[in-house]
N, C-alpha and C positions, 0 to 999 in steps of 0.2 A: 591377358591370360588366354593361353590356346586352348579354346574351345571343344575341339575334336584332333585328334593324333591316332594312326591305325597303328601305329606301332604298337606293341602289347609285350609284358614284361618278357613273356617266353621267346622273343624275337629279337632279342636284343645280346647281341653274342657280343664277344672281342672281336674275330672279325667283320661285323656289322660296325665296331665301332672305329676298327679303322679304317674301313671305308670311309665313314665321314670323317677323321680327322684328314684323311690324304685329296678331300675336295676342295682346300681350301690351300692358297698357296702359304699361309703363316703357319697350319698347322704343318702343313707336306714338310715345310725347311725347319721346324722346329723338333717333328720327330725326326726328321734324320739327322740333324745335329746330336741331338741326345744320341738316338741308337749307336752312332760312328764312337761318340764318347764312354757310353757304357762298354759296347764292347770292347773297345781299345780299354777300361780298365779291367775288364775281365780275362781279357787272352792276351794282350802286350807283354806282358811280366815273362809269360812263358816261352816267348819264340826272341825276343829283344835284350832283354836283359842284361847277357852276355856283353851283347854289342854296345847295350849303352853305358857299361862298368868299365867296357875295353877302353885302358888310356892310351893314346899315343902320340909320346912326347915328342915326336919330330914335326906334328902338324899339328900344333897348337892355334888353335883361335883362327882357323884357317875359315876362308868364303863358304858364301853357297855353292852346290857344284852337283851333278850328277850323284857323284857317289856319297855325298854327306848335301840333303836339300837345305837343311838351314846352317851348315856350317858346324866345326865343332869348337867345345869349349877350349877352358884356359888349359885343361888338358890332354886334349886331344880327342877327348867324347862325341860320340856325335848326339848333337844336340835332338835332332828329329825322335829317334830312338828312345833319348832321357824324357823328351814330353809325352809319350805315348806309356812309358813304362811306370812316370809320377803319376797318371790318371786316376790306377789304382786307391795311391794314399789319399790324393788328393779327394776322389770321389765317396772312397772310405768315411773319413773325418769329416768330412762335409754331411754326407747323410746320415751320421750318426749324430751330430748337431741338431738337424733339423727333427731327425726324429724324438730324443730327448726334449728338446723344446717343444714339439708337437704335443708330445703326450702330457708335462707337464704343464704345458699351457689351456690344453683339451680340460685337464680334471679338475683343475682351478675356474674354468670357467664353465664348467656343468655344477660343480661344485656350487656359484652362485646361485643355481636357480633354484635350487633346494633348500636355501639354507634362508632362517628370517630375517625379516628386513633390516635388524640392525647389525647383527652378523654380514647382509650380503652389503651394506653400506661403507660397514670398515672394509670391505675385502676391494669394494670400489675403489677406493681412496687410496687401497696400497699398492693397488696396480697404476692408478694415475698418479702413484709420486716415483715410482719405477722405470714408466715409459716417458715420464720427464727426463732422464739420463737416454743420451743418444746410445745405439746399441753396442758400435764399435768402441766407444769409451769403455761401456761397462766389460766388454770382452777383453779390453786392453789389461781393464784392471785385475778382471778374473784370472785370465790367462797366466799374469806376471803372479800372481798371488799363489797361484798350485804347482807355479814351476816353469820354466821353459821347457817345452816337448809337444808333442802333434794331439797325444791323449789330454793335457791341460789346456791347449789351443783349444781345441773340439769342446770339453765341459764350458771351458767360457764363455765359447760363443753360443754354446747350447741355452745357459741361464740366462747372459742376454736377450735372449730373445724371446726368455716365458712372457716378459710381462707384455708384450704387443701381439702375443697367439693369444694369452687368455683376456687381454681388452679384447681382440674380435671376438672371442666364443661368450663372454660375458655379455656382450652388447646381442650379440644373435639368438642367445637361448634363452634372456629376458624377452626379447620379442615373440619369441614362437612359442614359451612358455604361457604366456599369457592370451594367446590363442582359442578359437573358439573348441576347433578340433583333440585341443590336449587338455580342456573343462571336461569333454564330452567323457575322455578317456579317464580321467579322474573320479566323473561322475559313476565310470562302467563300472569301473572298481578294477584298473589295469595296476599291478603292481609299480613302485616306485624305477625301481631299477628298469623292468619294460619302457616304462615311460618314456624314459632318460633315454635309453638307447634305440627304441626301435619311435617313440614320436617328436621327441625332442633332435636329437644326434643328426638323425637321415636327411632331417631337415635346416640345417646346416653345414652342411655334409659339404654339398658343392663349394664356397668361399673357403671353407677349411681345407679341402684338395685341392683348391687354387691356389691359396695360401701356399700350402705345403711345397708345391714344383713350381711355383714364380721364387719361393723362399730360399729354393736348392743353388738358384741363381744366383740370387744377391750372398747367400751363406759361403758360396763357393769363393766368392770377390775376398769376403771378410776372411775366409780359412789364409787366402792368398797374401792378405796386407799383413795377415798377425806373421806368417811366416817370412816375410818381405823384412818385417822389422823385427826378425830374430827371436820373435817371440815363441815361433809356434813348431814346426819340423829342426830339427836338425839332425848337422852333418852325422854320420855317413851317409842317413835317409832323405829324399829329397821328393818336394813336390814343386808346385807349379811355381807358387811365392816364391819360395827356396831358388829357386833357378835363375829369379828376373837379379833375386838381390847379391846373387853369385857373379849374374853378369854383366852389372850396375858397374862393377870395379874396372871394367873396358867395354863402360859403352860409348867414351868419343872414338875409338878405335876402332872397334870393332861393334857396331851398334845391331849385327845380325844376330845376336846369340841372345836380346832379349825376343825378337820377333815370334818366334817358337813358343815360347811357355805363355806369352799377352795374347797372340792368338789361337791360342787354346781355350784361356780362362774368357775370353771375348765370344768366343762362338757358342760356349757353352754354356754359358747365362743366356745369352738370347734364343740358344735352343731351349734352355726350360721357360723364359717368358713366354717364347710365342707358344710351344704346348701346352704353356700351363694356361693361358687364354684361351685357348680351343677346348678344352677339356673342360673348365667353367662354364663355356656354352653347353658341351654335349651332356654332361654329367649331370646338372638341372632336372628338379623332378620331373616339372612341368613340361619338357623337352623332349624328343621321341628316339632315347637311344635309351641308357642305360642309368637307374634311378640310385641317388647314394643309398633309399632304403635296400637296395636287395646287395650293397657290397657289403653295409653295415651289416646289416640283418644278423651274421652267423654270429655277431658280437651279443648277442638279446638270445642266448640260449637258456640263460636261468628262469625257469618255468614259476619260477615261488612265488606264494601271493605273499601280499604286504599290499605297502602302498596307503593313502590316504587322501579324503576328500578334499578339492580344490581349497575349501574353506569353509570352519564349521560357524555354525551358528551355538551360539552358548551352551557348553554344555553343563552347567551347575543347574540343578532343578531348583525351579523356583519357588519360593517360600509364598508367593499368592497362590491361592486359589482359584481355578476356573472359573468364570464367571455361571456356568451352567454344561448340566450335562447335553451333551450333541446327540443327535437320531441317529440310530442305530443305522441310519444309511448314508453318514456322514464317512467319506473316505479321506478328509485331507482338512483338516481345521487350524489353522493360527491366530493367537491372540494379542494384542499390542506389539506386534511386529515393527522395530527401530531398526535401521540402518545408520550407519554412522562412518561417518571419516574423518581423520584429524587426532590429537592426543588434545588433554589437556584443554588451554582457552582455544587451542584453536579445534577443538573438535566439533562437528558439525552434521546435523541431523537432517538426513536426506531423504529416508522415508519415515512417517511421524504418525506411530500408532494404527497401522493396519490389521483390521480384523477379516477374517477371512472362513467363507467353511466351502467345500465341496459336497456335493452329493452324488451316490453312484451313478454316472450314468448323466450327468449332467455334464450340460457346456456353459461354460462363463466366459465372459467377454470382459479385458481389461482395458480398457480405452483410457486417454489422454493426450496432449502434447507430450513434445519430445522436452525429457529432463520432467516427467511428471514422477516418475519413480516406479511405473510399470514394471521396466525389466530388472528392477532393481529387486523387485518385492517379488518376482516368481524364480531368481539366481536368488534370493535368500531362500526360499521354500525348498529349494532343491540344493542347497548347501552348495554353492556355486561363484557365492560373491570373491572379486578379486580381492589380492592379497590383502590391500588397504585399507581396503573395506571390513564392519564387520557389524554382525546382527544382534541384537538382544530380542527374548519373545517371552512372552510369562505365560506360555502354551503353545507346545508343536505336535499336536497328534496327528498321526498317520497310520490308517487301519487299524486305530484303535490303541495306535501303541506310542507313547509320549520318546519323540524320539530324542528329547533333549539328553537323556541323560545314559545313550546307547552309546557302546565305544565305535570305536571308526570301524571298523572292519564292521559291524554290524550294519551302521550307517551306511556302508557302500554295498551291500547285500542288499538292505529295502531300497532305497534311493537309486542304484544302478538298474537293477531289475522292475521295479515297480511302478520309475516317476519318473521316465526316460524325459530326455528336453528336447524338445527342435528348434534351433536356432532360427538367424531372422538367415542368414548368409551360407547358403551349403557347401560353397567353393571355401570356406575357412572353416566349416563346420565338420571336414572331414581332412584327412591327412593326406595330404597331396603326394609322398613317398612310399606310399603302401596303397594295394591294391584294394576295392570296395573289398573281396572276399577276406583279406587278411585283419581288416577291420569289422567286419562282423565277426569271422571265426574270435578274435577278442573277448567278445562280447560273451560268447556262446562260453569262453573258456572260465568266464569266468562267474560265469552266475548258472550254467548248464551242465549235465555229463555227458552232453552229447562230444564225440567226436569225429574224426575221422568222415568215412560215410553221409553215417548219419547226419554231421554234423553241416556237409555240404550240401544234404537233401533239404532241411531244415531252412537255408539261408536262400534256396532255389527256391523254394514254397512264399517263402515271406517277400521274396522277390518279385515271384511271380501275383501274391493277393494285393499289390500293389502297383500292379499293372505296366513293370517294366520289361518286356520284349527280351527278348533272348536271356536268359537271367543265368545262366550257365557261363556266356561269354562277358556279363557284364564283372561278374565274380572277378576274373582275370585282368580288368580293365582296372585302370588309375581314376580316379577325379573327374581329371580335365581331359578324360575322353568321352567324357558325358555330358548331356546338355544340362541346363540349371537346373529345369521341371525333373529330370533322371535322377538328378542329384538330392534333392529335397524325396524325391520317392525313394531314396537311396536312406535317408534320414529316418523316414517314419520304417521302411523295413526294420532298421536296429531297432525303432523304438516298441517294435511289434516281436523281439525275439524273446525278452525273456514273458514277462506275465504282466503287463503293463495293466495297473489302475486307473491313472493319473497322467496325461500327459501334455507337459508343459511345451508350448509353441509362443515362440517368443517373435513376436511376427515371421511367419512363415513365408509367406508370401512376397513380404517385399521387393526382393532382389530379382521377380519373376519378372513377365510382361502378364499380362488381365488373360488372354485363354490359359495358362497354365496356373492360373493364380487359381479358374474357377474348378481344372482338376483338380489340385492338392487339397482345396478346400470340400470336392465332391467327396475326394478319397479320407479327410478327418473324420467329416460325416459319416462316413460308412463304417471305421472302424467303431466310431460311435455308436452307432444302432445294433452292428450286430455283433461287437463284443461287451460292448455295455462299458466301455473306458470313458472314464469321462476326460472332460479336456480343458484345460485354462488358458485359452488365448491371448496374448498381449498384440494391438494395434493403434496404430495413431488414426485407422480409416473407422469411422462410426458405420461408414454404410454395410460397409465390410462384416464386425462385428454383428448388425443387424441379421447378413444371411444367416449365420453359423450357429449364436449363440440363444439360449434362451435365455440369458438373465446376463445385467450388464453392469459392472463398476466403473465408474468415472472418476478420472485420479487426478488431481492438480496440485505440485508443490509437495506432493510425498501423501499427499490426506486422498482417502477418500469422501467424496463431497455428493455422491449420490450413489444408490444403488437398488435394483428389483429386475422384472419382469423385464425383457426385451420389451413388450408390445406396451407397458405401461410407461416406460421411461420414456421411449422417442415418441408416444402418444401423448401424454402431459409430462413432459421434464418440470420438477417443480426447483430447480439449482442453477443460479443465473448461468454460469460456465455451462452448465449441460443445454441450456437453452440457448448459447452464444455458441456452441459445438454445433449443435443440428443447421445452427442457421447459417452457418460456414460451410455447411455441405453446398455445393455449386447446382445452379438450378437452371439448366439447358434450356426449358419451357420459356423460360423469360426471354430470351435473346441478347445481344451482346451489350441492351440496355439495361439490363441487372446487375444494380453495383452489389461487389460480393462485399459478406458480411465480414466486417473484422471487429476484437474484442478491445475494447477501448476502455471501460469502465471496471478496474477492479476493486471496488470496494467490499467487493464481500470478499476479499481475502485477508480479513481480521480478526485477530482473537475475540473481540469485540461481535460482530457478525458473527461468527462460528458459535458465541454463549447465547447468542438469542435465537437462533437458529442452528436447531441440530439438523445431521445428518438427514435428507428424505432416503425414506426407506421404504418403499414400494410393498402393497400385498404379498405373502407368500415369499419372502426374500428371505433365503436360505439364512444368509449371513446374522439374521435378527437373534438366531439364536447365542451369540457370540457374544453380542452388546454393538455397542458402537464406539465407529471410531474419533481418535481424540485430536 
């Protein structure tokens, strides 16, 4: 991943972009092939024409020669003239193929990423029994089915070839769908259709314009065969195919009259392969020319909210009872918190009865190994969990308000605004095709009435109390012209725009090096103290949790298995696992003859152990108010 790039979206013109495609000698010979082709179908017809309709019967089928360069046909045509004037159709019906298939392949597979899992399962299944038929077969069949002519030729090979555009956009927009950066957007409360088009789209943008001018190549081969074999132009009209299969019937004789239309349809496939490779380089967010978000972009003009969260957590209110009323300085409380995956016998419980409260103002620390169910249990609090996944809780209050049983748009009002997330990865945590400013403005648009102006003094301000340098110019910048530490300050800014209570950091720090690790954590601290936000950290580092937090949960296996006071937990851990954690921490004092601690004994991971021994629960442990967990 490129780290720093000065290029900056306002600098990246058309002429800037071909400058770089003409640095390279594949792209140099690939846009000039195309351009000599395009324009030969755009102004051929007008100046040639004539000449190459003129029959004359006395030089039939005659040589190469000065005044006819490849010879004319069976009727005295000249063949040069007829390839440059078929360009036209040929180029016509070719990119009307591709485009028909693009778009139909395009919707079908945005379509999957929206649609539920058993709906996008069958839609799977019908594009991989589709793209099991080779595509020339299926256009063979289509073609003959609507007719022989250039407009049936074109449809057929258009439909052939949905179902291997929308396998790519199926496979791509599952991946980027499920992304950290498009939870985030979900979480902001970005309407559905934004989503699609300006976090989803742009970022598949690149392989899909690959796609589309390497396609123009191979579609142009296929327009060529269907016509070759009668199926597709016909006579009086003529294209490229048309011509080779016209002059098939004297090619032991005269083998120069197919030479013309093969080198035509030859040079012009490899014009679009090699541009269309260079353009997949240059066109890449990440890359320092021109981003597919800002070609998309004008496509993402419907302003309308909608849209809904990643994923909810139940919304049926539940028939128990609270177990007790929470202190009026309780901002964030949940009770038997379940995670689950699976249907049926194979469904499977991954976090198992988590009780939880926040207080204002307060920092908690969720510590465990990795698969302990930490980030599972703070992506369910923030309605976050992947598709697959899903939560039951017999209590979700939030600033007092049981949010189980709010409709979505409500839910993404408090939860966008109020209980912003920080990811552990700020390079996926943010949209690599849109500018840091166009992703805060997001943010602002949709939980704020700030606009315009105002709206960019706003995002300067939060920039700036978070201590990233030039905040004006960063606005303009991408991702990946910022460093990690910029990027994570980049994170807690959005999470600082709207009114933040709560804010979940699902290990922050990780993906840092340790001097940036100990900024990001100065700068939690600080929003801490002097806005009074409290914070719920998830980390695998104990020592870590030590500086930050005052009060620590210990999570193994989906359970909480300890919890209270920072200074009383790692002072007497009374929970073998919390005492088998501390004593894992690495201890420099010793020297290289200190064998480190590993956990070897699990017997007290039993329902058995668990009934004789409840939860320790530390003096003062917010969480006591809740009960405990099961």
């Amino acid at each position: 991943m490129t780290e720093s790039l000065t290029t900056t979206l306002g600098t990246k013109t058309p002429r800037r972009l071909l400058r770089r495609v003409f640095q390279t000698p594949a792209g140099l010979v690939g846009f000039v092939l195309v351009l000599f082709w395009v324009l030969a179908a755009l102004f051929a017809p007008f100046f040639l024409e004539p000449q190459a309709n003129d029959f004359d019967t006395a030089n039939p089928l005659a040589g190469p020669s000065l005044e006819h360069w490849f010879g004319t046909d069976a009727l005295g045509r000249d063949v040069l003239s007829r390839v440059l004037v078929a360009a036209r159709l040929t180029f016509a019906l070719t990119f009307g193929a591709v485009i028909i298939s693009l778009v139909l392949g395009v919707f079908i597979g945005v379509l999957a990423a929206v649609l539920g899992n058993g709906a996008r399962q069958v839609l799977f299944q019908l594009i991989a029994a589709a793209t099991a038929f080779p595509s020339i077969i299926l256009a063979l069949l289509l073609a003959t089915m609507l007719g022989r002519s250039g407009t049936a030729a074109m449809l057929g090979l258009a439909l052939a070839g949905v179902p291997s555009t929308a396998r790519l956009v199926v496979n791509l927009t599952a991946t980027v769908a499920g992304a950290d950066f498009v939870g985030s957007a979900r979480l902001l409360g970005v309407p559905k259709g934004r989503l699609m088009w300006r976090y989803i789209v742009p970022n598949v943008a690149e392989p899909i314009v690959t796609l589309t001018v390497v396609t123009m190549g191979a579609s142009l081969m296929m327009m060529a065969a269907l016509s070759f074999l009668g199926i597709g132009v016909q006579p009086p009209e003529y294209d490229w195919g048309g011509m080779i299969a016209e002059a098939m019937k004297d090619i032991y004789s005269t083998p120069w009259t197919t030479i013309g239309p093969a080198v035509a349809i030859v040079s012009a496939g490899i014009g679009f392969s090699l541009l269309g490779e260079k353009l997949a380089e240059l066109l890449d967010p990440r890359g320092a020319v021109m981003t597919p978000g800002r070609m998309l972009r004008r496509l993402a003009r419907d302003r309308g909210r909608g849209g809904a969260p990643a994923a909810e957590i139940d919304d049926a209110p539940s028939s128990q009872a609270p177990k007790g009323e929470l202190p009026q300085d309780v901002v964030l409380g949940v009770q038997n918190l379940r995670v689950f995956t699976g249907h049926g016998d194979d469904r499977r419980e991954l976090v198992r009865g988590i009780d939880l409260v926040v207080r204002r103002g307060e920092r908690v620390g969720i510590v465990g190994e990795s698969g302990s169910g930490k980030s599972l249990t703070i992506s369910a609090l923030a309605h976050m969990l992947p598709g697959l996944l899903e939560a039951e809780v017999d209590a979700h209050t939030f600033l007092g308000t049981d949010l189980r049983g709010l409709s979505r748009s409500r839910l993404r009002r408090i939860i966008g605004a109020k209980m912003p997330m920080i990811f552990q990865d700020p390079m996926s945590s943010l949209n690599p095709s849109l500018t840091v400013g166009r992703q805060m403005r997001d943010k602002l648009d949709a939980h704020t009435s700030l606009r315009g102006a105002a709206a960019k003094a706003r995002m300067i301000e939060a920039l700036e109390n978070v201590g990233i340098p030039e905040p004006a110019r960063r606005l303009r910048q991408h991702p990946h012209e910022l460093s990690g530490g910029q990027r994570q300050r980049v994170m807690i800014a959005m999470a600082t725009l709207g009114d933040p209570q709560v804010i979940l950091a699902d290990e922050p720090t990780t993906a840092l090096d340790v001097s940036v690790q100990a900024q990001v954590i100065d700068l939690l601290k600080k929003l801490n103290e002097e806005d009074g936000t409290a914070l719920v950290m998830v980390s695998h580092d104990l020592a870590l949790i030590s500086q930050v937090c005052e009060r620590v949960i210990v999570m193994y296996d989906g359970r909480i298995v300890e919890e209270g006071p920072m200074a009383e937990v790692i002072g007497d851990p009374q929970h073998p696992y919390t005492r088998a954690l501390l004593g894992a921490v690495p201890d420099l004092s010793g020297g290289t003859a200190h064998e480190l601690t590993t956990i070897d004994d699990y017997s007290w991971n039993t329902d058995a152990y668990r009934a004789a021994h409840p939860v320790p629960r530390h003096t003062d442990s917010a969480a006591s108010v809740a009960g405990g967990a099961r």
